[in-house]
C-alpha positions as CSV (number, residue, x, y, z in Angstrom):
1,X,0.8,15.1,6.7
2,X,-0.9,12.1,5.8
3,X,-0.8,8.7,6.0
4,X,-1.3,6.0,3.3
5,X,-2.2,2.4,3.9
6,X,-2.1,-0.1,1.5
7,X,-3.3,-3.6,1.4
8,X,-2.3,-5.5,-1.9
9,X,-1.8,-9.1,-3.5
10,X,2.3,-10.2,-2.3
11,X,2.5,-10.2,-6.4
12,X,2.3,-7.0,-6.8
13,X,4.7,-5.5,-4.5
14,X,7.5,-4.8,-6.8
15,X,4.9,-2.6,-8.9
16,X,4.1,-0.9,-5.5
17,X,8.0,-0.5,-4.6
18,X,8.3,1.1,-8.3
19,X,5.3,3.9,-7.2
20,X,7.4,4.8,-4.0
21,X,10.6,4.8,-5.7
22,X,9.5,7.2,-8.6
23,X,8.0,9.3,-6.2
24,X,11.4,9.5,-3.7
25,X,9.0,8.2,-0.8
26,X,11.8,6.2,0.9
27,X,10.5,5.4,4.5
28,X,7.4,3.0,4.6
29,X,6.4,-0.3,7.2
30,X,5.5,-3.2,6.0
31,X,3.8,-6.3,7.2
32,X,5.0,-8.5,4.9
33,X,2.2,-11.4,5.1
34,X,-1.3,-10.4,6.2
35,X,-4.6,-12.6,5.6
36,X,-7.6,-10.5,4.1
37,X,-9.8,-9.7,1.3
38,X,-9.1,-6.8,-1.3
39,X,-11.8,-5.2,-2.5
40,X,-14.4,-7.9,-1.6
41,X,-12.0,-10.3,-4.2
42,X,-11.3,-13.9,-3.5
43,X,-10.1,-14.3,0.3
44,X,-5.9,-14.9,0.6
45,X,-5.2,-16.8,3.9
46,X,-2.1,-18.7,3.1
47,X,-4.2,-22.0,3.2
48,X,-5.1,-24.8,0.6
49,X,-8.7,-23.7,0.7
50,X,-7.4,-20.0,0.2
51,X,-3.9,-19.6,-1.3
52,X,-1.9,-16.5,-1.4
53,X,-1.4,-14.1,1.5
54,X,-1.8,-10.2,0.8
55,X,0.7,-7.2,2.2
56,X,0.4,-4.1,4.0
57,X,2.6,-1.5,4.0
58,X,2.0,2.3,4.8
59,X,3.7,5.5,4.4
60,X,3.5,9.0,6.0
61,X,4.0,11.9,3.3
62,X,3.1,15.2,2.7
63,X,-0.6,16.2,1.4
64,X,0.7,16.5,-2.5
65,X,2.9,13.7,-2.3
66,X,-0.1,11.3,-0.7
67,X,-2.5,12.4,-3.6
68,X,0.3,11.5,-6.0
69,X,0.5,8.2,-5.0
70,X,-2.9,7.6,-4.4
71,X,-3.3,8.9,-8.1
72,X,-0.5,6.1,-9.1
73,X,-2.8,3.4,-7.5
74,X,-5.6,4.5,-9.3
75,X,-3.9,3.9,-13.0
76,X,-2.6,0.8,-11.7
77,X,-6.3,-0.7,-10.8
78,X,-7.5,0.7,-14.0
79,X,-4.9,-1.6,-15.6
80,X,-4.9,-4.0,-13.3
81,X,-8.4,-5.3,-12.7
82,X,-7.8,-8.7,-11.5
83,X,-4.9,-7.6,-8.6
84,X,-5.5,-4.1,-7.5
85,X,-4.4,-2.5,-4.7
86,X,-6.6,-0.9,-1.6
87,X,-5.5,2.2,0.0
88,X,-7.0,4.4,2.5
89,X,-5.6,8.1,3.3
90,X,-5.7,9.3,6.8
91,X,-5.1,12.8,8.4
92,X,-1.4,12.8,10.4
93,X,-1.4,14.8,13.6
94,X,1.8,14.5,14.4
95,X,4.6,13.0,13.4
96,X,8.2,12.4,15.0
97,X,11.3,10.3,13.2
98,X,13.9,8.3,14.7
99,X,16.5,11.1,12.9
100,X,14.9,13.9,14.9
101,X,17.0,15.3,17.7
């Protein structure tokens, strides 16, 4: 299993909804409104000095499924150069779900 975070411009999140959705990943988190830089861009801290506020969401998926996505976010950087999306895959050790008995 791993784990996929993703840090992104709030204006893009419909475009990262739209990777999820074509891959069937329907279980993520999401902090709606974090404060950050992507990429070493222009900061986003909700403020007059720096507008805009950023997203995190993550998701825990199989190996194949994580390279998928993370093969997704690639394109979309190479098309989008000015709003691209950060992500980071980490190794799951273990992983247990509300549905789980």
């Amino acid at each position: 299993m791993k784990l996929v975070l993703m840090t992104y411009y709030v204006g893009v999140h419909d475009e990262v909804m739209e990777m999820l959705d074509k891959l069937g990943i329907c279980t993520y988190t999401r902090w709606r409104e974090v404060e950050g830089r992507i990429s070493c861009g222009e900061p986003r801290e909700g403020t007059h000095v720096w507008p805009g506020m950023n997203s995190a969401l993550f998701v825990v998926v199989k190996k194949e499924l994580a390279e998928s996505l993370v093969s997704d976010i690639e394109e979309f950087n190479r098309q989008n150069t000015d709003q691209g999306i950060d992500a980071y895959v980490l190794d799951v050790a273990r992983k247990v779900t509300a549905g789980e008995a």
